[in-house]
C-alpha positions in Angstrom: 55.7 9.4 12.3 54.8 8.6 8.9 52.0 9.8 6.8 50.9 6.1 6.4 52.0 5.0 9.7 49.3 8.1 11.0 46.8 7.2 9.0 47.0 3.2 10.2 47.0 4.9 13.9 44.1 7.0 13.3 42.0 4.6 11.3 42.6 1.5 14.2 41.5 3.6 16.7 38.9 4.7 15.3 37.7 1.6 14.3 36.9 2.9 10.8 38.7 1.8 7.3 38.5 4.9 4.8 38.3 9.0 4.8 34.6 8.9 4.1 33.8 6.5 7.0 36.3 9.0 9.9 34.4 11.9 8.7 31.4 10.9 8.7 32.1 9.3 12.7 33.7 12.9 13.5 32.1 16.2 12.3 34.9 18.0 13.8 37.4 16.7 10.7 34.8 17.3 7.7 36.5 20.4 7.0 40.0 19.4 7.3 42.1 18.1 3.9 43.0 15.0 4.8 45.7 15.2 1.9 47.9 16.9 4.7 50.0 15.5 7.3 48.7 18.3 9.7 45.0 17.2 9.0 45.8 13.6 10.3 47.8 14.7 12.9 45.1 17.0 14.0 42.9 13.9 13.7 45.2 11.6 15.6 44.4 14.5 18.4 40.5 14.9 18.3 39.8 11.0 17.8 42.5 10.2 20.8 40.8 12.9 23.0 37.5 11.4 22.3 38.4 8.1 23.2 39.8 8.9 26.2 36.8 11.0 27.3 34.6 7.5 26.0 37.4 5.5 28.3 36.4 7.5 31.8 33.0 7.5 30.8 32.9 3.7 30.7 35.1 3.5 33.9 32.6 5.8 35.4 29.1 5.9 34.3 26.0 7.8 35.2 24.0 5.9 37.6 21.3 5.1 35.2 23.8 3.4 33.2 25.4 1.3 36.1 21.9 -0.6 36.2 22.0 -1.7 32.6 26.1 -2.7 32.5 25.3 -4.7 35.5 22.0 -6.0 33.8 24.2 -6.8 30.7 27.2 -8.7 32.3 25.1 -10.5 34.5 23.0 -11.5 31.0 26.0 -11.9 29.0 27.6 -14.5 32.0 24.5 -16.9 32.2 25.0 -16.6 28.0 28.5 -17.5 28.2 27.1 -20.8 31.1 24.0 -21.7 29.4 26.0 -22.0 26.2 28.5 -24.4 27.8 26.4 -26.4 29.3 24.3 -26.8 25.8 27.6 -27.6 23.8 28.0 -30.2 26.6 25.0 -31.8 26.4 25.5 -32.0 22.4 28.6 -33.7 23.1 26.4 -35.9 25.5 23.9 -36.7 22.5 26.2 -37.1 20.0 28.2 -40.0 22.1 24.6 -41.6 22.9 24.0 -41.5 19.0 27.5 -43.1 18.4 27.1 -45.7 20.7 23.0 -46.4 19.4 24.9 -47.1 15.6 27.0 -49.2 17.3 24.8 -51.0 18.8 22.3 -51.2 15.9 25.0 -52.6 13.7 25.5 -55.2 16.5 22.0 -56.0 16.2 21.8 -55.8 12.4 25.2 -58.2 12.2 23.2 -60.7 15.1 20.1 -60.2 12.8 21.7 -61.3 9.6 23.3 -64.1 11.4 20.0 -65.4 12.2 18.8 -64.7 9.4 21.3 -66.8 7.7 20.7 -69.7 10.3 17.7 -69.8 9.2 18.1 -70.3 5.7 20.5 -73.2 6.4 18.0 -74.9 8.3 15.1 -74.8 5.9 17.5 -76.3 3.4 18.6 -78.8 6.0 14.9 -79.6 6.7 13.9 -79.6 3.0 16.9 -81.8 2.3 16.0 -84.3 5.0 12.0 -84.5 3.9 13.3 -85.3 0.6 15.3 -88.3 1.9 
């Protein structure tokens, strides 16, 4: 593999984007010269190892922790339902709001029809008390 093909490796999995940032995540490569292929393979090693040990951990935690995943799925799923229904109901409003200016110009349009009515009756009247 390729110096800049390890380096992409190493840096996606862990989830870091320069030297400074991997060294600081793993104290075990502080010392290493990162300049050699050998340090980054060595790296590759100790960040794969870690996240396989972080893997089984997840797949089997400590009791205490069980609890609280649970806890936080259980949260996260009425988050993911509460939030559906809410962008639902904004759909719901904004089709009431759409059909209120629909209706309002109706209203307006019936409004200035009358309105207009109006103003050809006064000058009917006023026309026929002059006569």
């Amino acid at each position: 593999m390729k110096l800049q093909e390890l380096k992409a490796k190493v840096y996606e999995l862990a989830g870091v984007n320069t030297t400074k940032q991997l060294k600081a995540k793993y104290g075990e490569i502080k010392t290493l010269d990162m300049r050699l292929k050998a340090s980054w393979e060595k790296t590759l090693i100790i960040v794969q190892k870690q996240h396989s040990e972080f893997e089984d951990w997840l797949e089997n935690p400590p009791e205490e922790y069980k609890e609280i995943f649970s806890q936080i799925a259980e949260t996260s799923q009425k988050y993911d339902q509460k939030s559906a229904e809410t962008k639902q109901l904004v759909r719901e409003v904004l089709s009431i709001a759409n059909n209120l200016e629909d209706i309002a110009e109706e209203f307006q349009k019936e409004a200035d029809q009358i309105t207009q009515e109006i103003e050809i009756n006064r000058e009917i009247s006023k026309k026929a008390r002059l006569n």
